[in-house]
N, C-alpha and C positions, 0 to 999 in steps of 0.2 A: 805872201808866200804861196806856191803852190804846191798841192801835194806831191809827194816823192811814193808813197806808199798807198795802194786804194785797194780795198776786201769789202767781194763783194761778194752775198751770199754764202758764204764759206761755210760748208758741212764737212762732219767726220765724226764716223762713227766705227767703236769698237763694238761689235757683236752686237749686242742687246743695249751696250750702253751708250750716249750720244755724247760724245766729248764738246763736240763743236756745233750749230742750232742754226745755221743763216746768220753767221757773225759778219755785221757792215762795218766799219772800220778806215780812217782815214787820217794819216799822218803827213805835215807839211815837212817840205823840205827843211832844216836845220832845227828843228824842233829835238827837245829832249822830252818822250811819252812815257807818263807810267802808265803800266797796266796793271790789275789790280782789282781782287775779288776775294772770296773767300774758296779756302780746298774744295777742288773741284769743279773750280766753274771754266775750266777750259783754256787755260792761259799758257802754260807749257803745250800745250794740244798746237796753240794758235802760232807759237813760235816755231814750234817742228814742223809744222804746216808752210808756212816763210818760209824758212830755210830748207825746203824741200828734203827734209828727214821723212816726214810723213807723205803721202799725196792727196788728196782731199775725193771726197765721193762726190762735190760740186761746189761749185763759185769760183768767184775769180781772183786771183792776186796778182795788182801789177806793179811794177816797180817804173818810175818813171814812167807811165803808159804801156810798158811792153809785159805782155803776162807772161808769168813764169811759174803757174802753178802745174806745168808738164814738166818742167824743167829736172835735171838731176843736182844733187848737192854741189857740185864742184862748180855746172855751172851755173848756179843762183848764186855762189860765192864770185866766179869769175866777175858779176858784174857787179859788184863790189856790195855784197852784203855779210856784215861777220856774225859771230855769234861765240856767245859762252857757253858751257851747259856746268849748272848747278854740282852734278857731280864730274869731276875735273875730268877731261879728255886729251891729256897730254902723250906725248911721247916718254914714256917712264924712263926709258934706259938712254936718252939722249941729253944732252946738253941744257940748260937754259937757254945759252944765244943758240944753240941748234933748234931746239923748238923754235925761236921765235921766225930764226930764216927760212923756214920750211915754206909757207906762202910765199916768199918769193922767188927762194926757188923752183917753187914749180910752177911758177907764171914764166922763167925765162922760155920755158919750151912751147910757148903760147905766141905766135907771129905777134908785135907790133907792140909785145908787153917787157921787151927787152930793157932791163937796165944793167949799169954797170956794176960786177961784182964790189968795186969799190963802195958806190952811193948805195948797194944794197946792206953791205956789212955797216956800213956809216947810221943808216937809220936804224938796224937793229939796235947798236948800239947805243942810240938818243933815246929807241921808245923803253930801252931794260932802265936810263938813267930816268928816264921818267917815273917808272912804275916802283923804283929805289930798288931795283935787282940788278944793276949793272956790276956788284959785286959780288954777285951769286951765279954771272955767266958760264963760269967753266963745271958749275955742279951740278947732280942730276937732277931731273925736273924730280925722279920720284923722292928727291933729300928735302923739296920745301916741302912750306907748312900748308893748309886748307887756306887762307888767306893769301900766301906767296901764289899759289898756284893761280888762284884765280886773276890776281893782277899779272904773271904770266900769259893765261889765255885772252885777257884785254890786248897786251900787248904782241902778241901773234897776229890776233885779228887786224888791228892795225899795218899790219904789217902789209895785207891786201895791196894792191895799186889801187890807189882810186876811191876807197873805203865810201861810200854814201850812206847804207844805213846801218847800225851796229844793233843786235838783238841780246839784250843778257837778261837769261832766268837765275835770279835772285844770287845776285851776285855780292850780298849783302850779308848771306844766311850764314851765322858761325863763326863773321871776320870778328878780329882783332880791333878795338874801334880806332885805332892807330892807320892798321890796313885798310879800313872803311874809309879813312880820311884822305888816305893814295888813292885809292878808287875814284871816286868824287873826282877829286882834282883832277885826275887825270881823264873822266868822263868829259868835264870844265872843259880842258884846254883843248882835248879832240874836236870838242864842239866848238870852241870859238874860233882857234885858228887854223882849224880843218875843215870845217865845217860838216862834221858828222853827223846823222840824224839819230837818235839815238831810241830805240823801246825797249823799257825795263821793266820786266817782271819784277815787282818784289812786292813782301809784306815787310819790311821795316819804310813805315809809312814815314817816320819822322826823317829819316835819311831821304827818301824821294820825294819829300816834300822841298826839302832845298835843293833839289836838283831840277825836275816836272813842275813849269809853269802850267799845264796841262794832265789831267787825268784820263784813261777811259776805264771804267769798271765793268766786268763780266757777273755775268750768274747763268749758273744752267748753259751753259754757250755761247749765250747772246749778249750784246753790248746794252747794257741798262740805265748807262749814265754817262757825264760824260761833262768837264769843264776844269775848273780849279781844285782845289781838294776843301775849299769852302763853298762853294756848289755843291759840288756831290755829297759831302759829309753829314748836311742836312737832309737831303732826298728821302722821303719816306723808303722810295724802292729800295737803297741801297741797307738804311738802318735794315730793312725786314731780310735782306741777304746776308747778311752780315751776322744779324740774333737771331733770325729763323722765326721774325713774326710777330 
């Protein structure tokens, strides 16, 4: 496999405080990564950083070889990267299947990203049966629950043309373990027969453990470990981040 995703150097700093430290960083193609550290070590930092929320004060982030840490949100999304955020960022007074068409309709205004209103409404429709919301299309995004919402914003994301790497900050945090179990699955089936790359923030280690053949762990900003989650679990480094020593 070759890498889809390569951070190199990557700083960011608020004020006085260092979120992000020369974080290196390297995700293969079709790969499901967790990330994963204790509060504060930069992990949410590193995904706004991707997804071009934040801009970094240095280093580089490419995606497929082309860097895109100049880039704006809309186009690091263009070339097909999604993302969740922890606290929902829906369209509250819209739809379910309105939220999810939103990506593609606004890719039709985009030369060469045309498809047909048909096969557009067609896959919205597949990813709500997917995420078990295809009975919840005609109600407002702000009527589900903290759990609905979030398989919601999985399913928007996909919604992308093209989707290659998908980013979710702890998309775990607060589900329903029912909901947790459509998540997963439907992280699964992106990844097998989509072939999605996928990096996951989370702390519910026991759920990314069945997903993340691969870890990488943060502290202080920087990448300190880094393999299976029985690799790293021993590392002295990570115990002393973890208990503080």
């Amino acid at each position: 496999m070759t890498a889809l995703l390569e951070i190199r150097g990557l700083a960011k700093r608020f004020g006085g405080v260092i979120a992000v430290a020369g974080l290196d960083l390297s995700v293969e193609a079709g790969e499901v990564r967790g990330l994963i550290g204790p509060n504060g070590s930069g992990k949410t930092t590193t995904i706004n950083l991707i997804s071009a929320l934040y801009r970094p004060d240095r280093g580089e982030i490419r995606l497929a070889g082309e860097r895109i840490e100049r880039l704006r949100p809309h186009e690091v999304a263009a070339r097909g990267v999604a993302r969740t955020f922890q606290i929902s960022k829906l369209f509250a007074n819209m739809t379910v299947l309105e939220n999810v068409l939103v990506p593609a309709l606004a890719e039709l205004d985009r030369a060469g990203a045309r498809r047909a209103p048909a096969h557009i409404h067609e896959r919205a429709r597949r990813l709500l049966d997917l995420v078990l919301l295809d009975g919840h299309r005609h109600a407002l995004a702000k009527e589900l629950s903290g759990g609905q919402s979030m398989l919601l914003q999985i399913a928007r994301g996909l919604m992308l043309q093209s989707v290659r790497l998908f980013l979710m900050d702890e998309p775990f945090a607060g589900v329903h373990p029912t909901i947790k179990d459509t998540i997963m699955q439907t992280i699964l089936t992106a990844n097998r027969e989509e072939g999605v790359t996928f990096l996951i923030v989370s702390h519910e280690m026991a759920t990314l453990r069945r997903l993340a053949a691969r870890v990488s762990v943060m502290h202080e900003g920087r990448l300190i470990a880094e393999g299976s989650f029985e690799t790293v679990a021993n590392q002295p480094v990570v115990l002393e981040a973890y208990l503080g020593g």
